[in-house]
C-alpha positions, 0 to 999 in steps of 0.5 A, spaced: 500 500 500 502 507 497 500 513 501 499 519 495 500 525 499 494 530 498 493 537 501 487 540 505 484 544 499 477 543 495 481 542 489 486 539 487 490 534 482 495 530 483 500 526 479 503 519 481 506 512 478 503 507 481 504 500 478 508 502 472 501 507 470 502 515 470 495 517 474 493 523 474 487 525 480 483 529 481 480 530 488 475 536 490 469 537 494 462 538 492 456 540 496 454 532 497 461 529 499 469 529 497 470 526 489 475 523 484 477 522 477 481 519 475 486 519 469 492 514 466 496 516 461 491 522 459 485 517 459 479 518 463 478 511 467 473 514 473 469 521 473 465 523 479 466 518 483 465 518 490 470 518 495 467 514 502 471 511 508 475 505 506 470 504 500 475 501 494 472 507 488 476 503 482 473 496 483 472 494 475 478 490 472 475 491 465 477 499 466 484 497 466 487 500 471 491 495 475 490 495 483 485 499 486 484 507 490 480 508 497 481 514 502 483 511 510 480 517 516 486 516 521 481 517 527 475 514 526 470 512 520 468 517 517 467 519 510 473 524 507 472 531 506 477 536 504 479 540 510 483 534 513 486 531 507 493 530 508 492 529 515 486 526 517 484 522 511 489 519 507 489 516 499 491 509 499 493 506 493 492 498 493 497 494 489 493 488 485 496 483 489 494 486 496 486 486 494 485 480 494 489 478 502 488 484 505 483 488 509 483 495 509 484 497 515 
């Protein structure tokens, strides 16, 4: 598991390596909950998914992402907002190998 470092913004993008794949996401706040897309090699994969605590947001193999993303809230179980990014909610980069063995904790 990778930890991809973010900031406590309302908007923001982030470019990352992971698994030999150039990511590049996207992470803001709408009125209704903390949100996500996601780009591989100037691909969109994912628009407008909803980040939820510890809830794998990929979740399809046939998009072709390898591995998975979910946010982690350090202190408790609630779903991420922007204020705590970086410090209470934390990115989490699962590798393929880990999802099918591990917990997310």
């Amino acid at each position: 598991m990778q930890i991809i470092p973010l900031r406590p913004v309302p908007s923001q993008t982030v470019m990352a390596t992971l698994a030999d794949q150039l990511a590049q996401i996207d992470v803001y706040q709408k009125a209704y909950g903390l949100h996500l897309d996601l780009y591989v090699s100037n691909v969109l994969l994912l628009a407008g998914a909803l980040c939820q605590d510890r809830n794998l947001i990929v979740r399809s193999r046939y998009i072709g992402f390898v591995g998975d993303l979910c946010f982690v809230d350090t202190q408790g179980t609630d779903d991420p907002t922007y204020e705590g990014l970086g410090i209470r909610f934390g990115l989490a980069y699962i590798e393929a190998g880990e999802l099918a063995n591990s917990q997310i904790s």
